[in-house]
Structure formats: structure tokens, C-alpha cells
Wavefront OBJ file of the C-alpha trace (Angstrom):
o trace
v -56.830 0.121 5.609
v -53.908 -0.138 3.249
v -50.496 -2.089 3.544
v -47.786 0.778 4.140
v -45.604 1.778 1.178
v -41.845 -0.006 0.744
v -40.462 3.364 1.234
v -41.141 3.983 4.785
v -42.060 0.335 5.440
v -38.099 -0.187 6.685
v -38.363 2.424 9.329
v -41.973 1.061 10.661
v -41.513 -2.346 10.085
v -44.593 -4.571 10.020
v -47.497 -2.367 10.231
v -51.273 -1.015 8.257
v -51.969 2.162 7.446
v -54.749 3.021 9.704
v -55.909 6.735 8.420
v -54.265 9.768 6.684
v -54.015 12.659 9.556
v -52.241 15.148 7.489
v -53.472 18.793 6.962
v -54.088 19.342 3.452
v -51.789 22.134 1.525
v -48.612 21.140 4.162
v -45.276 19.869 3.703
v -45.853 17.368 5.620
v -47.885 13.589 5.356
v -48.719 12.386 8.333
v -50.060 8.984 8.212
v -51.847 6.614 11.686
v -50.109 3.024 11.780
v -50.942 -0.271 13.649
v -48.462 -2.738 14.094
v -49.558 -6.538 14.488
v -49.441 -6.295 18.234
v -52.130 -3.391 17.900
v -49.787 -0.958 18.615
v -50.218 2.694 17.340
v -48.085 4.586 15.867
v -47.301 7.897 13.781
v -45.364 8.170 10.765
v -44.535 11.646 10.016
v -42.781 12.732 6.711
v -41.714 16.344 5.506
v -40.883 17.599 2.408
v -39.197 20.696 4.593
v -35.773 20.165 5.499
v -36.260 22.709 7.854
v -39.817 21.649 9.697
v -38.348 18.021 10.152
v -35.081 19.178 11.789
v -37.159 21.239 14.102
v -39.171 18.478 14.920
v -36.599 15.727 15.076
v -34.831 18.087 17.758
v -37.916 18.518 19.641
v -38.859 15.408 19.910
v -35.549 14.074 21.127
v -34.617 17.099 23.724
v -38.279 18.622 24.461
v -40.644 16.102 24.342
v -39.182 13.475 26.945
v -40.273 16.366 29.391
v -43.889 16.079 28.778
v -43.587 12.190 29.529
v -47.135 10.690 27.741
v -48.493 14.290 27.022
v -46.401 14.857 23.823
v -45.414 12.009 21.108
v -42.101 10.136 22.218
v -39.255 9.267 19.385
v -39.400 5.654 18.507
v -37.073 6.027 15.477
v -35.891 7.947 12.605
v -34.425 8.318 9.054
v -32.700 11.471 8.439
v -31.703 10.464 4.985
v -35.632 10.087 3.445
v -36.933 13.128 6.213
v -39.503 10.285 8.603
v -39.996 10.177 11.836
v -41.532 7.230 13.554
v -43.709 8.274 17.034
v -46.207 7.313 19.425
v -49.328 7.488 18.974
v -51.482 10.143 21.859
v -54.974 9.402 22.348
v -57.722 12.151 21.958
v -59.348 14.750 19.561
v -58.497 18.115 19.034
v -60.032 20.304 21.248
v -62.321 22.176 18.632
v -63.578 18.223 18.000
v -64.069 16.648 21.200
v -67.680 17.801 22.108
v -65.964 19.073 25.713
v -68.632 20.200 28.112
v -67.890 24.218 29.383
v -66.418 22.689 32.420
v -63.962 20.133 30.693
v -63.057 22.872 28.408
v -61.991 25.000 30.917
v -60.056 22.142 32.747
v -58.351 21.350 29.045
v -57.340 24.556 28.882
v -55.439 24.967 32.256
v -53.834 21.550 31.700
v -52.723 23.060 27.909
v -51.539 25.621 30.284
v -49.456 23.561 32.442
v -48.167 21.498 29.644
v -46.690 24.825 28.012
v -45.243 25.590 31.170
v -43.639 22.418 31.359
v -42.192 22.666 27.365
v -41.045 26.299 28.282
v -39.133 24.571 31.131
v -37.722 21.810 28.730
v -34.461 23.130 28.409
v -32.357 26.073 29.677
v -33.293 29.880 29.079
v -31.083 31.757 26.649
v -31.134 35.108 24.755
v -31.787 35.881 21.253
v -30.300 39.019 21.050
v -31.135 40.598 17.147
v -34.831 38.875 17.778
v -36.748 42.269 16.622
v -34.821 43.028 14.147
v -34.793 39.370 12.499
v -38.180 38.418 12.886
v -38.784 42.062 11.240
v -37.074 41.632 8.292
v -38.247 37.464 7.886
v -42.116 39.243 7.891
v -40.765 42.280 5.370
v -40.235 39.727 2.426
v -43.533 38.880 2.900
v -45.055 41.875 2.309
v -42.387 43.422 -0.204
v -44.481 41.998 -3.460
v -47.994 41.441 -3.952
v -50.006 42.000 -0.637
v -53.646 41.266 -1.598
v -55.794 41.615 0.544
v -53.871 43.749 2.512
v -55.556 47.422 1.717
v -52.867 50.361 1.693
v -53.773 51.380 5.312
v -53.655 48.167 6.615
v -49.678 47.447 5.045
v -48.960 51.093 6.450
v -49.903 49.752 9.857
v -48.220 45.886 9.428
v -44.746 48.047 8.328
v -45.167 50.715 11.016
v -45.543 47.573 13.442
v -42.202 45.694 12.022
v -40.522 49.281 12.871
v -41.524 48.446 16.448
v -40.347 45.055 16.499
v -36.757 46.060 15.283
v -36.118 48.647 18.021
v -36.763 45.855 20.748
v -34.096 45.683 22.733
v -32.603 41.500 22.984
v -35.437 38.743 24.099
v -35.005 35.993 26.559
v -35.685 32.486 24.634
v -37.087 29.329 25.633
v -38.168 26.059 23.923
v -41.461 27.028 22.007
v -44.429 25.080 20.085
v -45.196 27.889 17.963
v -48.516 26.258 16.669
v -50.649 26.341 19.875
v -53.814 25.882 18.267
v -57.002 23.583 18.958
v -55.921 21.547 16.203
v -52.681 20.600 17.857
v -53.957 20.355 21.411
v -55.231 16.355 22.380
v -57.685 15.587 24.563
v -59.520 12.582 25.807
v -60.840 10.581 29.196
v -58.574 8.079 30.263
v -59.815 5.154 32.041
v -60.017 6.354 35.899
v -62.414 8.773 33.830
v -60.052 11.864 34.635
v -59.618 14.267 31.583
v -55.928 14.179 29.756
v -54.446 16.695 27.070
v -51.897 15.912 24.886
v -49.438 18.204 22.761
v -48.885 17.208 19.098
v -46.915 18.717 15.562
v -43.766 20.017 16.855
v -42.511 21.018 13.194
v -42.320 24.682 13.748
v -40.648 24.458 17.381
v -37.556 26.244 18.171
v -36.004 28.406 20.865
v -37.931 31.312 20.592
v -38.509 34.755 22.183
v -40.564 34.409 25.602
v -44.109 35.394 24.964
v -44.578 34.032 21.800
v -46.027 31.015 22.453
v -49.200 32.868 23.496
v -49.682 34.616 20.533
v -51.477 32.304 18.555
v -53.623 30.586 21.734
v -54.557 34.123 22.214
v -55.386 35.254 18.753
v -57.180 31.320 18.020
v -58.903 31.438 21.630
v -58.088 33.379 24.222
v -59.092 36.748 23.218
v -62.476 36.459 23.123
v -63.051 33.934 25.966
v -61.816 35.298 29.444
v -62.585 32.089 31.180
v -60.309 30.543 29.211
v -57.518 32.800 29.420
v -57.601 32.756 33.157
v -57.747 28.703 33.083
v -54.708 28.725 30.697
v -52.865 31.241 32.663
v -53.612 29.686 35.919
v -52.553 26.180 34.289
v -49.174 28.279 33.290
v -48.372 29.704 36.490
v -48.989 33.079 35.523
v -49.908 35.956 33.218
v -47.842 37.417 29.937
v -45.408 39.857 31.355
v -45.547 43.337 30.430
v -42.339 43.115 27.849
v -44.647 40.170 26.756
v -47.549 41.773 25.739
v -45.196 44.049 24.699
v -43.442 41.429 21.910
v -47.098 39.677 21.553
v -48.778 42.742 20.203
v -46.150 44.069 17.434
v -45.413 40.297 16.586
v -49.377 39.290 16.181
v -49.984 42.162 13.857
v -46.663 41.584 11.389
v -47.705 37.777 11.864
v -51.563 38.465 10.900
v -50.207 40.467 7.917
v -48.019 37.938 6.171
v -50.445 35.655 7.136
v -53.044 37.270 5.364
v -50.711 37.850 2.295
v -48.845 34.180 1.880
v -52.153 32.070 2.605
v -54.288 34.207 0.227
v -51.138 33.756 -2.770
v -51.294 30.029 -1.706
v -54.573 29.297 -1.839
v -55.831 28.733 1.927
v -58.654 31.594 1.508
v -59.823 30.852 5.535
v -56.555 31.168 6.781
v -55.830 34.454 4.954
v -59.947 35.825 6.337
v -58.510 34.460 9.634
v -55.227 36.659 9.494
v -56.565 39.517 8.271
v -59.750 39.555 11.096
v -57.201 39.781 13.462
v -54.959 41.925 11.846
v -58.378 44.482 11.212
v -59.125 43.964 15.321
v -55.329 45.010 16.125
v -56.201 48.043 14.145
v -59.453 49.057 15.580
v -57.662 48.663 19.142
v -56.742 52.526 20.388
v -53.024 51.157 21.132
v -50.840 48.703 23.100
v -51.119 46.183 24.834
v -53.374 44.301 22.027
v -53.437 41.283 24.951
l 1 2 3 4 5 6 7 8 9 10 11 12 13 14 15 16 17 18 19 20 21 22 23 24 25 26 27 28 29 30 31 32 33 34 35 36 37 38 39 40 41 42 43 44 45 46 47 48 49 50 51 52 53 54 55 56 57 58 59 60 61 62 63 64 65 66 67 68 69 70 71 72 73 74 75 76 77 78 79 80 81 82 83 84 85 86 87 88 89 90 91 92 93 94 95 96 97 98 99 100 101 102 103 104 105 106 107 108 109 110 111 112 113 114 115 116 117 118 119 120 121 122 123 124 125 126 127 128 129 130 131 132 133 134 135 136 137 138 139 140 141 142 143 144 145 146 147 148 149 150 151 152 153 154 155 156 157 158 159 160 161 162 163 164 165 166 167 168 169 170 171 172 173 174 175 176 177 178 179 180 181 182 183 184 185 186 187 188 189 190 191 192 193 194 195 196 197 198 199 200 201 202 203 204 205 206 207 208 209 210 211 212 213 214 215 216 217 218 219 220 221 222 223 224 225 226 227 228 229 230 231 232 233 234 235 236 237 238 239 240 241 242 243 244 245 246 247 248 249 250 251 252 253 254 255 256 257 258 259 260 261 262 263 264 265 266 267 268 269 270 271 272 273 274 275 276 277 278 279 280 281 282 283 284 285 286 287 288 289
């Protein structure tokens, strides 16, 4: 354990560095602290104005709503981009050795905690959603698009001509990282299982339905049991106009995806995006969920 650097050590205040917990090739450090009392804590920095404002909203507005399920403000410095949390107990689910039954109980509380985000604030209506998230994915894949083969960037722009003629999406609060990675989980001590939401950088008001998408193309997809806990934990199934959004957003997504990881570096996160983006292909049409 180290002694935590003057720069941040004003916002934390007496406390040890405990362990790194940042994801390597991000904008953002993420470092485990204990105070004297033994209290944990997170400090989170970001070099992206952008990702912090996201998550400095969500964590004031959004994340009061999930009560000890999602990190809780403690402080903040807007001038040097930190955030100062609490600490949630637990492993990522692709790390916590969960037996088939827990997992399936995980997932239906996951379920139930998006529910409750989704409910977080009021509903609203983004109404130019196709054609902006369209043209956001279209400067990705307006230069270089290794490993994208000419078919499959035929079939990613054919799919970002779908997505502009949607007519305007209701929005909600969204995570927008649903992953494994960023769902918590862990035994507390009446022995009942508890999952926790973390990483709230990429959270915004966002068209309904796409807050499954990347559950779905991590997890869901290929395990049905799974998809019925989570959906049962959610209160019910995508929508039609869901699947709808999901399927023309997950292959623009898996495209860019594909492209920007590969140009940066992150070779299993481009093999990642561009499996799914072959499977959406080898699919005889909509609804890809």
C-alpha cells in the first residue's frame, strides 16, 4: 500500500492507497482508498471532461435511487476532474465463482436494479435520436475501417440508414456499460446474495432499449436462462420498437467498435465487436434480440 498523492490527497483527506482498480487503455484512474477508521473508499479521476460530467450527474441525481446498490457521492472537485465515492462490496460477476443458481438470482437482481435506474428520474423524448446516434457512428467508419471487410461496412452503413429514419425515442436515465465487469456481487452477512452497480461514466438520458444492448450482446444472447432472470428482475421484456432500436443500434455499435478498438490497440475488444457484428449478419433479418 502506498500513501495517496498531494494532488488528490485534499479531496480524500487522510487515507492509503489500497489497490489500482482502473481498466487499462481508459481515461479514467480509478484508485481503492482506506481511511484510518478503515473506511473504504473510491477515488475516481478522468482525463474526459465529458465521462466525469456524466458521472458526477449520475451519481448525484441517479444513484441516491439505488440506495447501497450503486456508489453514493461523498465529495468532489470539479476543478482537477475527482470524484470521491463509496466503496460497494463484491466481484464482478464474470469473477465471483457464482454457482448456476446464484448466477441466475444475480442476474434478476441486475434486472431489478436497471429497472430501478430507468425509474431514477422522469421519462423524456429525444426526438433526432436516429439520426444523431447515426451520424456520431458515421465518423467512425468514414476513414480507415480495418477489420471491417467491404461487405461487412456495406451492412454497418445500410444499418445507420435505418437508425436515421426512426421516428423520435422515449429517454430514460441509462448505464450504458451493463457489462459483467460493472455488475457487483457478493454475500452479505445474513448470507443472502447482493449486486451492486458500478462506473457510471458513460450514463446519460438515453433512448429506451438501449440499456439492453450490451447485457444482451455480453450475455444474454446466448444464455436464455439468463435473459428470462434479467427480464423477470426488470419487470418485463424489450418492447417491439425496442428490439426494434436494439438491433440497428448493436450492429452500427459492433462496427465502430470493431474499427476504433482495433486503431487503438484493444485487439479483444475489436474480435469482440466484430463477432457480433458477423452474428447480426448471418441473422436472416430483424429482430436481432
Amino acid at each position: 500500500m502506498t500513501t495517496l498523492p498531494a494532488a488528490t490527497a485534499r479531496l480524500a483527506g487522510p487515507a492509503e492507497v489500497v489497490s489500482d482498480l482502473g481498466w487499462p487503455g481508459t481515461t479514467a484512474t480509478v484508485l481503492l482508498l482506506r481511511r484510518p477508521s478503515g473506511q473504504h473508499l473510491v477515488l475516481k479521476g478522468n482525463s474526459s471532461a465529458d465521462c466525469y460530467a456524466r458521472e458526477l450527474h449520475a451519481l448525484r441525481t441517479w444513484a441516491p435511487a439505488l440506495d447501497g446498490a450503486a456508489p453514493q457521492l461523498v465529495d468532489a472537485d470539479e476543478d482537477h476532474g475527482l470524484l470521491l465515492m463509496t466503496a460497494l462490496p463484491g466481484t464482478p460477476f464474470d469473477e465471483a465463482g457464482l454457482t448456476p443458481d446464484q448466477t441466475r438470482e444475480a442476474y434478476w437482481q441486475a434486472g431489478a436494479l436497471l429497472r430501478r435506474l430507468h425509474q431514477a428520474g422522469p421519462a423524456g423524448t429525444l426526438a433526432t435520436f436516429g439520426v444523431d446516434r447515426a451520424a456520431y457512428l458515421h465518423t467512425q467508419l468514414s476513414g480507415a475501417t480495418d477489420p471491417l471487410t467491404r461487405e461487412e461496412l456495406a451492412f454497418a452503413l445500410a444499418a445507420l440508414d435505418q437508425l436515421r429514419a426512426l421516428p423520435p425515442q422515449p429517454s430514460q436515465p441509462s448505464h450504458l456499460d451493463l457489462t459483467a465487469r460493472n455488475l457487483l456481487a457478493h454475500t452479505d452477512e445474513t448470507g443472502a446474495l447482493r449486486v451492486g452497480l458500478i462506473d457510471f461514466e458513460t450514463s446519460r438520458y438515453e433512448a429506451a432499449g438501449r440499456d439492453f444492448l450490451r447485457v444482451t450482446q455480453r450475455t444474454l444472447r446466448t444464455r436464455a436462462d439468463l435473459a428470462d432472470a434479467f427480464y423477470r428482475g426488470y419487470g418485463r421484456a424489450p418492447t417491439a420498437p425496442e428490439r426494434h432500436l436494439m438491433h440497428w443500434c448493436g450492429i452500427g455499435d459492433a462496427a465502430a467498435i470493431a474499427v476504433s478498438a482495433k486503431a487503438s490497440g484493444h485487439e479483444e475488444f475489436s474480435r469482440e465487436a466484430h463477432a457480433h457484428l458477423r452474428a447480426a449478419m448471418d441473422l436472416p433479418g430483424p429482430p436481432l434480440i
